[in-house]
C-alpha positions as CSV (number, residue, x, y, z in Angstrom):
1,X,-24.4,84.1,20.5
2,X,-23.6,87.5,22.1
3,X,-21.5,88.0,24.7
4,X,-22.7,88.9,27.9
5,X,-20.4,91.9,29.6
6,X,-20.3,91.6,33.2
7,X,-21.9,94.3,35.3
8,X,-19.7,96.2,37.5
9,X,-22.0,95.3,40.9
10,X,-21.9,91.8,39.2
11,X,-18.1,91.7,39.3
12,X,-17.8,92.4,43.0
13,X,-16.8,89.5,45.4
14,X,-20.4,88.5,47.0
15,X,-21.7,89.7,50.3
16,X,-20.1,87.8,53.1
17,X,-23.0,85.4,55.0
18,X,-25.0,86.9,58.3
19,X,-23.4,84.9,61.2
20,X,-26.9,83.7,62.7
21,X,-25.7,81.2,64.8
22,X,-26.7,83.2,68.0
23,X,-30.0,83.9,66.4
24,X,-31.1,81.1,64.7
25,X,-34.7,81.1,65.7
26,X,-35.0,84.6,64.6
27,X,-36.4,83.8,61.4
28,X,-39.6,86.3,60.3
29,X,-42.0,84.4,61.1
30,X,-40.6,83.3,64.7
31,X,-40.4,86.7,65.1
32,X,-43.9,87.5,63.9
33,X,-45.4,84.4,66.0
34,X,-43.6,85.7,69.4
35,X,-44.8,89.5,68.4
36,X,-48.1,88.4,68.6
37,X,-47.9,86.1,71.4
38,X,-46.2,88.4,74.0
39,X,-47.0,91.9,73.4
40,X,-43.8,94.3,74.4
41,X,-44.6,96.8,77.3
42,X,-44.7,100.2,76.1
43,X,-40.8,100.9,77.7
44,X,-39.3,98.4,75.9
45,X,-41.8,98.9,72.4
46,X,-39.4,101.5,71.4
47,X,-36.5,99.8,71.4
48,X,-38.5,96.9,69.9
49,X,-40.0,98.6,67.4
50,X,-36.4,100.0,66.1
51,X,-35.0,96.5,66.1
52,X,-38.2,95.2,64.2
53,X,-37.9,97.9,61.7
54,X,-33.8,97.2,61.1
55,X,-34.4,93.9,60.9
56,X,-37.2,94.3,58.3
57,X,-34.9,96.4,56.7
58,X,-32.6,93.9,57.2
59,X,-34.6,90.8,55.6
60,X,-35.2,93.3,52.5
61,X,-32.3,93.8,51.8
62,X,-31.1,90.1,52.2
63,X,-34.1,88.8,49.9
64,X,-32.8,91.8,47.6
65,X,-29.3,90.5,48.2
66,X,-31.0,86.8,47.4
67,X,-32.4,87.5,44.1
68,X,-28.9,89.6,43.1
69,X,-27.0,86.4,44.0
70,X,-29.6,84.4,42.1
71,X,-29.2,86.3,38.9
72,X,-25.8,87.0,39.6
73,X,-25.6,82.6,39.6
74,X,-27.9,82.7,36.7
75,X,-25.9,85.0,34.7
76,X,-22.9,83.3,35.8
77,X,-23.6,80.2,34.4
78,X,-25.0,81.7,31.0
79,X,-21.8,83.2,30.9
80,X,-19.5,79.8,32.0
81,X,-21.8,77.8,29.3
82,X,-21.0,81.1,26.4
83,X,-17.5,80.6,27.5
84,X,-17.3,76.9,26.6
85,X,-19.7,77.5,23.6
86,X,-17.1,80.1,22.8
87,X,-14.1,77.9,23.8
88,X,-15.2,75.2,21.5
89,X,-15.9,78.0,18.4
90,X,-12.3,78.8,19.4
91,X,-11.0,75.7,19.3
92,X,-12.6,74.8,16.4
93,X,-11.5,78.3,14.4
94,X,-8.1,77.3,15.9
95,X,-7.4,74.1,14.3
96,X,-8.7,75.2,10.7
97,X,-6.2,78.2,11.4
98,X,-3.3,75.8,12.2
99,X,-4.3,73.4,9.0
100,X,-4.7,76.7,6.9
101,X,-1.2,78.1,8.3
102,X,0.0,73.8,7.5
103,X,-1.3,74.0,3.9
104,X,-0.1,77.7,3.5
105,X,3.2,76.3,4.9
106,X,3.1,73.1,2.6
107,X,2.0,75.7,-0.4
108,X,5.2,77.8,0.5
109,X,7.7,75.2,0.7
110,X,5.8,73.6,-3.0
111,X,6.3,77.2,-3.8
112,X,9.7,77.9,-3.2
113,X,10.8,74.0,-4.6
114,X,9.2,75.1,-8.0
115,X,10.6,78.7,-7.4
116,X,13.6,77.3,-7.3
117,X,12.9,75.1,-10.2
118,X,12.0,77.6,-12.6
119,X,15.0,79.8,-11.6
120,X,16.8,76.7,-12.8
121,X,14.9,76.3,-16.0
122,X,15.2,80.3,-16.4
123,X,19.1,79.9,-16.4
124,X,19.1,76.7,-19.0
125,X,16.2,79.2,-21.2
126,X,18.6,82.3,-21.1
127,X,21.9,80.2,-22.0
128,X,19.7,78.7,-24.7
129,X,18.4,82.2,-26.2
130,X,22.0,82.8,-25.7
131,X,22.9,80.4,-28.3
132,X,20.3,81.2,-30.7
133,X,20.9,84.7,-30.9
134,X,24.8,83.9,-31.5
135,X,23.2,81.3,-34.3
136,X,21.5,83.7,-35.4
137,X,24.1,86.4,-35.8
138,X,26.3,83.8,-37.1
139,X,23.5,83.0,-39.5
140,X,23.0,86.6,-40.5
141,X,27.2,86.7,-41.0
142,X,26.1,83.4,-43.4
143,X,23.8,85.3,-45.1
144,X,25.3,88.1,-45.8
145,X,28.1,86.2,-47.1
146,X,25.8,84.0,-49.6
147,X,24.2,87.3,-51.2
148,X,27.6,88.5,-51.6
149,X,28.5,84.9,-53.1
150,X,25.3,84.9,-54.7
151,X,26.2,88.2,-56.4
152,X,29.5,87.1,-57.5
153,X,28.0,84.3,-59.3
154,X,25.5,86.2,-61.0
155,X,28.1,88.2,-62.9
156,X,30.0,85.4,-63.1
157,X,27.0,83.5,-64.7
158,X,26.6,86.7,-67.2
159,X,30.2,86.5,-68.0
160,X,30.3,82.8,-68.8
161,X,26.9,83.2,-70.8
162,X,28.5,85.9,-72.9
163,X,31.6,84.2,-73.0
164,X,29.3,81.3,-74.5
165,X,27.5,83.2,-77.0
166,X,30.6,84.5,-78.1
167,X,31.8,81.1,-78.3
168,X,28.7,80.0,-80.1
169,X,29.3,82.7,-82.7
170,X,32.8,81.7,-83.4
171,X,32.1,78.1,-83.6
172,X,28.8,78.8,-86.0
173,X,31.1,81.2,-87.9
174,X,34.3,78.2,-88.0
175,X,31.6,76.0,-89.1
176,X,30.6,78.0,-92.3
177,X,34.2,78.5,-92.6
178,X,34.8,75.0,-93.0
179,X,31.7,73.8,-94.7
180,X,33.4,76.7,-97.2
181,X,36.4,75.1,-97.5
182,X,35.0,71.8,-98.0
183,X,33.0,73.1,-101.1
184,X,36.1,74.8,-102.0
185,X,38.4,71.5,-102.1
186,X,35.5,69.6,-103.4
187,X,35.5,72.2,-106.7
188,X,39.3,72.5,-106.6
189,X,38.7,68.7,-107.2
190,X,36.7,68.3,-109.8
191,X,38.9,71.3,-111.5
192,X,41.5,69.0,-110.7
193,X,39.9,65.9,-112.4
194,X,38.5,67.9,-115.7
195,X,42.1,69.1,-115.7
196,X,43.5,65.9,-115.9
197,X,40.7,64.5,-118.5
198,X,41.9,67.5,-120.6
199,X,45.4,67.0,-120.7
200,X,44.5,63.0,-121.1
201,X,42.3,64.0,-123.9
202,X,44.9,66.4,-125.7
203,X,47.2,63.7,-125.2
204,X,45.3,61.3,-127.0
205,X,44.6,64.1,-129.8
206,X,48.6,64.8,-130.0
207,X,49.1,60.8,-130.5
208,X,46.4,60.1,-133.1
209,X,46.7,63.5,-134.7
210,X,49.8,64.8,-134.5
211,X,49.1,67.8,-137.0
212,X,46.7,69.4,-134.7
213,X,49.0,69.9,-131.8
214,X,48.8,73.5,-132.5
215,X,45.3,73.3,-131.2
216,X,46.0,71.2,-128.5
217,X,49.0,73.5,-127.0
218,X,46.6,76.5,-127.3
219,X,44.2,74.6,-125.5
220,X,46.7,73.9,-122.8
221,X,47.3,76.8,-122.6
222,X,43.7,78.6,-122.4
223,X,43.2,76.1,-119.4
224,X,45.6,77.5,-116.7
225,X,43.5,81.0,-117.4
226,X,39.9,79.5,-117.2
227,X,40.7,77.6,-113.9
228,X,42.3,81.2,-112.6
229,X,40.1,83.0,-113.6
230,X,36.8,80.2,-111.5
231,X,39.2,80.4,-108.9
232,X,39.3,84.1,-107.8
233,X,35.6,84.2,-108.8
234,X,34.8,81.7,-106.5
235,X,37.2,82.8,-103.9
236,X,35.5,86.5,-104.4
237,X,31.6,84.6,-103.7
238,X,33.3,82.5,-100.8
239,X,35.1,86.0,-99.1
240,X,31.8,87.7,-99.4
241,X,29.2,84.8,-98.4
242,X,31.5,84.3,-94.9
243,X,30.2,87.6,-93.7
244,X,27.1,86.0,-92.6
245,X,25.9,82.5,-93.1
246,X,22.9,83.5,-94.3
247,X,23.5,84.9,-97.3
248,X,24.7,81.7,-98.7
249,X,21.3,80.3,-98.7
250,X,20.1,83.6,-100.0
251,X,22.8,83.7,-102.8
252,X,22.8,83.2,-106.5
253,X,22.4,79.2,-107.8
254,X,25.8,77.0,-108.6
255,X,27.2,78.2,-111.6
256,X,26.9,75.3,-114.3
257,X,29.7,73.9,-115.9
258,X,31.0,75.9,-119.4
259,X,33.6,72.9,-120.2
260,X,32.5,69.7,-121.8
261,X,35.6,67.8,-122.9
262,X,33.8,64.2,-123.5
263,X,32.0,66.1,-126.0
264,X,34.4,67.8,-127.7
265,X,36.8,64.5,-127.5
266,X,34.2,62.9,-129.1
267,X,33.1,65.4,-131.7
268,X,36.9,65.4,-132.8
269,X,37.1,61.4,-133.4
270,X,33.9,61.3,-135.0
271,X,34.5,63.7,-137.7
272,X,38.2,63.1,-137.9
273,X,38.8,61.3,-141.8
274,X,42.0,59.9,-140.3
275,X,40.1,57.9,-138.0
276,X,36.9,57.2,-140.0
277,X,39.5,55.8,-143.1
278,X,41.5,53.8,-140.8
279,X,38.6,51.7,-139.2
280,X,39.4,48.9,-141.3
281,X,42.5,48.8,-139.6
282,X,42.4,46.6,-136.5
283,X,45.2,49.4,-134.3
284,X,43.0,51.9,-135.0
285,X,39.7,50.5,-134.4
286,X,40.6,48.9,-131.2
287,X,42.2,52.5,-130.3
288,X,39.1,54.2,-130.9
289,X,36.6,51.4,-128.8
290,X,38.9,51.4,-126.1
291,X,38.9,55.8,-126.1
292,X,34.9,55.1,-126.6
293,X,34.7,53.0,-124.0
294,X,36.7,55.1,-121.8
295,X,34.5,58.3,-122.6
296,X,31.2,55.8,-121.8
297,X,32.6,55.1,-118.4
298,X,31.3,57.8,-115.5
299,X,33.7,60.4,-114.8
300,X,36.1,59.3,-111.9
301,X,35.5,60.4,-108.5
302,X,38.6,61.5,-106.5
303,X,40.9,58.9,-105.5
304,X,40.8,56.6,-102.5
305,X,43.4,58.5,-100.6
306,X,41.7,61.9,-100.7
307,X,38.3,60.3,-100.0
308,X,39.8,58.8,-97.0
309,X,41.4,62.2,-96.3
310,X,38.1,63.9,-96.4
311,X,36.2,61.2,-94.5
312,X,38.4,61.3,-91.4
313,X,38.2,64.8,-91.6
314,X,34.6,64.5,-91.0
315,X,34.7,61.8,-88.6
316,X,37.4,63.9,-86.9
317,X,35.7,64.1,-83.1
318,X,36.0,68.3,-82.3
319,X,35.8,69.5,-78.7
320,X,32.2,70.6,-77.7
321,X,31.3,74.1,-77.1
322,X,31.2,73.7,-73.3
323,X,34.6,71.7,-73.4
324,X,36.4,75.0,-75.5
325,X,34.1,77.2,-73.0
326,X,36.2,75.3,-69.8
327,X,39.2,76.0,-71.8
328,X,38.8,79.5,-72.1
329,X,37.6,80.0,-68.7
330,X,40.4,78.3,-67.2
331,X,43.1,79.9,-69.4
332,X,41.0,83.0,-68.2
333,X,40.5,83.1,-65.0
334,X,42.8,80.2,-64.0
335,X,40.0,78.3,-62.4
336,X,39.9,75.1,-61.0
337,X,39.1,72.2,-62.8
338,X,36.1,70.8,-60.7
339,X,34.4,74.3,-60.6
340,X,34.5,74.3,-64.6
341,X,33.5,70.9,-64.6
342,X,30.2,71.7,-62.2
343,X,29.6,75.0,-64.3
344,X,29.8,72.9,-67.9
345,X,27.9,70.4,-65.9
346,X,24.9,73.0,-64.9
347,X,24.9,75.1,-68.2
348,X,25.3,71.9,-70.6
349,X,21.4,70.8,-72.3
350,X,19.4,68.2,-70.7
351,X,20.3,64.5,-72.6
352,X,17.3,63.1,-74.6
C-alpha cells in the first residue's frame, strides 16, 4: 500500500464554523422563498442585491469548503486506516527484528562459547605439535645415531667375517696338519712293529743258527738306514702335501711295502739243513711249530696303550670355530662377553 503524503492545504487546521445563530432561517432556500414572496423596492434592491450575491458567494464557497472537509475526512481516514495497516506491518517487522537480533544474540554468545573453545583446543593442538616436533627431532638425533651404529657394525660384521675365514683357513689347514701327523704316527708304527718283528726274527736266527750272525748283524744294521732313509722321504711328501690340502688327493698312490720278513724268516727255516736234520728231534721240532705258528698268527696291531692314546686323541672334544672366533675377538678387541656371545649366536649355522 502506498502512502498517501498529506497536501499542504490538507494540513491546515480546518476553517472555523459560520456563527449562524442570528441567522438561522437564512438558509438558501428561505432566502429564495422570501425573494420571491416580497419583492425589495428598487432603493433597497441594491443593497439587496450585493448581500444576495456575497451570500451566494458565500454558500459556494462553503459547499466548496464542504466537499474539501469531506475529502479532507475521507483522506484522513485512508490515511488513520494506512497508518494502523502500517503500524501492524511495523509491528510485525519489529518482532521478527527483535527474534533475529535474539537468535543473532544466542548465535553470538554459541559463537564466542565455541570461540573460546577452540582457542582452548588450539593451545592443547600447539603444545601437542610441540611435542611431536621435539619427538621427532629427538627421533631424527635416534636415527642418526642408529646409521652411525649401523655403520659401525657393518665393518665390524666385515671384520669378524674375515676374522672367520681366516679362522676357517687355519683350522682347515690344523686339520690337514693333524690328519698328517696321524698318518705319520700310524707309519712310524708300523715301522716300529716290522722293526721289532726284525730284530725278533734275527734273534731267533742268532739262537738256532748261530754261524749266520754275520748276516744277521748286517741286517741290523741295513735297518736303521732303510727306516731313515722312508722317514725323510715321507717327511719330504708330508712338508710338500701341507701346502694345500688338495694336493694330497691329487698325489702319487701309498708306496707299497719293500720288506717282507715273514717271508724271508720262513724261506731261511725251510731251507736251513740244521733244522730240516733235526726234526726228529722233539726241541727242535717244537721250536720250529711254535716259530710257524707265530709267523701264521696276523701281524700285531699296536698295543693297547697307544690305541687308547690315539683314541682319546680323537675323542678329544676341540673348541668350535665360533668359540676360538669369541676368543680372538675378545683377546682383540677386549669385548664383552655377552656381545660375543649374541655375535657367535647370530653368525653360528642354523641346527638341523
Amino acid at each position: 500500500m502506498t502512502h498517501l503524503e498529506p497536501r499542504d492545504d490538507q494540513q491546515e487546521s480546518p476553517p472555523a464554523p459560520i456563527d449562524t445563530a442570528d441567522n438561522d432561517d437564512m438558509t438558501p432556500a428561505n432566502y429564495r422563498a422570501g425573494a420571491a414572496a416580497s419583492p425589495p423596492s428598487p432603493a433597497a434592491a441594491e443593497p439587496i442585491a450585493s448581500l444576495a450575491f456575497d451570500s451566494t458567494q458565500t454558500l459556494a464557497a462553503l459547499e466548496q469548503k464542504d466537499a474539501e472537509l469531506q475529502q479532507l475526512q475521507r483522506t484522513h481516514d485512508e490515511y488513520v486506516k494506512s497508518s494502523c495497516e502500517y503500524e501492524k506491518e511495523l509491528e510485525g517487522e519489529l518482532e521478527r527484528y527483535e527474534k533475529r537480533a535474539q537468535a543473532l544474540e544466542q548465535g553470538t554468545r554459541s559463537g564466542e562459547a565455541a570461540r573460546i573453545q577452540l582457542s582452548a583446543r588450539l593451545g592443547e593442538v600447539q603444545a601437542q605439535l610441540e611435542a611431536a616436533k621435539q619427538c621427532e627431532r629427538a627421533l631424527l638425533l635416534e636415527l642418526e645415531a642408529m646409521k652411525w651404529k649401523v655403520q659401525r657394525l657393518e665393518q665390524a660384521n666385515d671384520e669378524l667375517e674375515t676374522a672367520a675365514r681366516i679362522a676357517q683357513a687355519s683350522v682347515e689347514d690344523l686339520e690337514y696338519k693333524h690328519e698328517a701327523l696321524l698318518e705319520q704316527n700310524v707309519f712310524l708304527a708300523q715301522e716300529k712293529e716290522e722293526a721289532a718283528r726284525q730284530l725278533l726274527a734275527s734273534a731267533v736266527l742268532a739262537q738256532v743258527h748261530p754261524l749266520t750272525m754275520a748276516s744277521g748283524s748286517s741286517l741290523v744294521n741295513v735297518l736303521p738306514l732303510r727306516r731313515q732313509q722312508s722317514t725323510s722321504a715321507r717327511t719330504s711328501s708330508s712338508s710338500s702335501a701341507g701346502v694345500r690340502p688338495q694336493q694330497c688327493a691329487r698325489g702319487a698312490a701309498p708306496r707299497a711295502k719293500t720288506r717282507y720278513p715273514d717271508v724271508v724268516e720262513s724261506c731261511i727255516h725251510i731251507t736251513c739243513q740244521k733244522c730240516r736234520a733235526g726234526a726228529s728231534s722233539s726241541s727242535s721240532s717244537k721250536a720250529l711249530q711254535s716259530h710257524l705258528a707265530s709267523q701264521a698268527r696276523p701281524p700285531r696291531r699296536p698295543s693297547a696303550a697307544a690305541a687308547a692314546l690315539e683314541e682319546g686323541a680323537k675323542k678329544r672334544v676341540a673348541p668350535s670355530v665360533f668359540e676360538r672366533l669369541r676368543l680372538r675377538m675378545r683377546a682383540l678387541f677386549n669385548c664383552p662377553d655377552e656381545k660375543l656371545a649374541a655375535v657367535g649366536a647370530a653368525s653360528a649355522p642354523p641346527k638341523p
